[in-house]
C-alpha positions in Angstrom: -14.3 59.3 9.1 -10.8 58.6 8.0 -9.7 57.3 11.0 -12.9 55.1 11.8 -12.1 53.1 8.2 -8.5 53.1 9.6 -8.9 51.2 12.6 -11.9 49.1 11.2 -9.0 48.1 8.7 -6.2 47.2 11.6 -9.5 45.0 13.3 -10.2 43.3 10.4 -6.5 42.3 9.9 -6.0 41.2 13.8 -9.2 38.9 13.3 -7.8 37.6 10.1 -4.5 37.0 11.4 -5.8 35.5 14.4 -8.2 33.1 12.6 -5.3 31.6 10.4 -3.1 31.5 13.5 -6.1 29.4 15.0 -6.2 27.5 12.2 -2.3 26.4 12.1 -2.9 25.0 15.3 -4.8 22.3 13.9 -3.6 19.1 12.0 -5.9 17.9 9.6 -5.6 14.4 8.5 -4.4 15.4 5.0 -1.1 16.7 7.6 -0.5 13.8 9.3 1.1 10.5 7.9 0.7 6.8 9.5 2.5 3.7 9.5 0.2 1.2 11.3 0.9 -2.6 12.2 -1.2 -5.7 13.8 1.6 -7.5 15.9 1.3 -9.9 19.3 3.7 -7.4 21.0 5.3 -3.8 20.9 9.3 -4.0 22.5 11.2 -1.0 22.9 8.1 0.8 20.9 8.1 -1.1 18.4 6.0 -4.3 16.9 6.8 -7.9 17.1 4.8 -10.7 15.9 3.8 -8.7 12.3 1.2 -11.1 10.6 -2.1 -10.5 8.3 -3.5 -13.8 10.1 -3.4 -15.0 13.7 -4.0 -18.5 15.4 -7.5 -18.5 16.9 -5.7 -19.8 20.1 -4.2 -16.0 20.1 -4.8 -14.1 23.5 -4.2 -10.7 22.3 -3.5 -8.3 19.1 -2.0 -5.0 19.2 -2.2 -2.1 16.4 1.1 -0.4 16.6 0.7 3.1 15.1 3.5 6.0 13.8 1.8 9.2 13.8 4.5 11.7 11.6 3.5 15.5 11.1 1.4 16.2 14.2 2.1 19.5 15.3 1.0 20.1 19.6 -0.7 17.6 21.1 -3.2 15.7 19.5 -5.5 12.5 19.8 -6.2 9.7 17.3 -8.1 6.5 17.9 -8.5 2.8 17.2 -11.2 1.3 16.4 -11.3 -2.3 16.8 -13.9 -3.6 14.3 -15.0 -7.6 14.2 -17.2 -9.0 11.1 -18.3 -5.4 10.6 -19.0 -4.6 14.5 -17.1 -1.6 16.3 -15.7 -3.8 19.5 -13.5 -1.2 21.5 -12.6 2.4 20.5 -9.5 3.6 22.4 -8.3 7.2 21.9 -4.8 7.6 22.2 -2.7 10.9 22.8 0.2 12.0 20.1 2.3 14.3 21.7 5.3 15.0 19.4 5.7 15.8 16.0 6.9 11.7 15.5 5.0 9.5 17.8 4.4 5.9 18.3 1.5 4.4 20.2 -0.9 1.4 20.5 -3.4 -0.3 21.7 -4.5 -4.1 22.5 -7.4 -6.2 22.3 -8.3 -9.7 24.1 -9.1 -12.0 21.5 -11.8 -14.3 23.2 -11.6 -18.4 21.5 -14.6 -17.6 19.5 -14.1 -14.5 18.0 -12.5 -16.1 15.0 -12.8 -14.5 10.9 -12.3 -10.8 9.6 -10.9 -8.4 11.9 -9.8 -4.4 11.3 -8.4 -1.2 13.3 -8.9 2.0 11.6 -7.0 4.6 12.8 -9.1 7.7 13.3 -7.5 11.7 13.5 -8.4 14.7 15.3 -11.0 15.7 13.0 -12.4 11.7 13.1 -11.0 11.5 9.3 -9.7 7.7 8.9 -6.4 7.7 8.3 -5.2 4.3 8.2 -7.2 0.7 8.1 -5.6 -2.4 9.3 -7.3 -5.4 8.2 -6.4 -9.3 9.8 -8.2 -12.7 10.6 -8.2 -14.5 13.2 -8.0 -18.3 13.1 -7.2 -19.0 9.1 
């Protein structure tokens, strides 16, 4: 009988130990800091053209995103959202523990007023929001 509660003891401390070491593996958004920026450009990784308010004769907007504190390879997204309206979700891979990365969207002549990209983490929590207008 001794030795059943034994190794029912050394199971239930494997499972436990490999449950938090399943755990680690995951960032939660609480983990990961973000430093996001509309721009008209990203050279040598980073963002040019930094403005709250772009000409409605503007072609394309990027969101230029730092991603600190990721730990393996993860995937956040951007989500491009006009006058309330999801208009493009891209998902985007992080693969160090400091990463940048970003994404673009064609601005089309009429899509003029209240534009934001909300950054989205692993778990889909919203980390950052990035609003801007187009045309002011």
């Amino acid at each position: 009988m001794t030795k059943v509660i034994h190794w029912a003891f050394v199971l239930f401390l494997l499972l436990l130990g490999s449950a938090a070491w399943a755990q680690a593996d995951k960032p939660t958004a609480a983990a990961l800091t973000v430093e996001a920026r509309v721009c008209t450009g990203v050279q040598d990784r980073m963002p040019v053209g930094e403005a709250a308010t772009f000409p409605a004769t503007v072609d394309q907007v990027y969101l230029w995103t730092k991603i600190t504190g990721a730990s393996g390879e993860i995937t956040v997204k951007h989500v491009w959202i006009y006058n309330g309206k999801e208009m493009a979700a891209v998902d985007l891979p992080v693969r160090t523990i400091s990463y940048r990365t970003w994404s673009a969207k064609k601005i089309l002549p009429f899509w003029t007023g209240n534009w934001e990209v909300r950054v989205a983490g692993p778990d889909g929590a919203t980390l950052a929001t990035v609003p801007f207008t187009i045309g002011g």
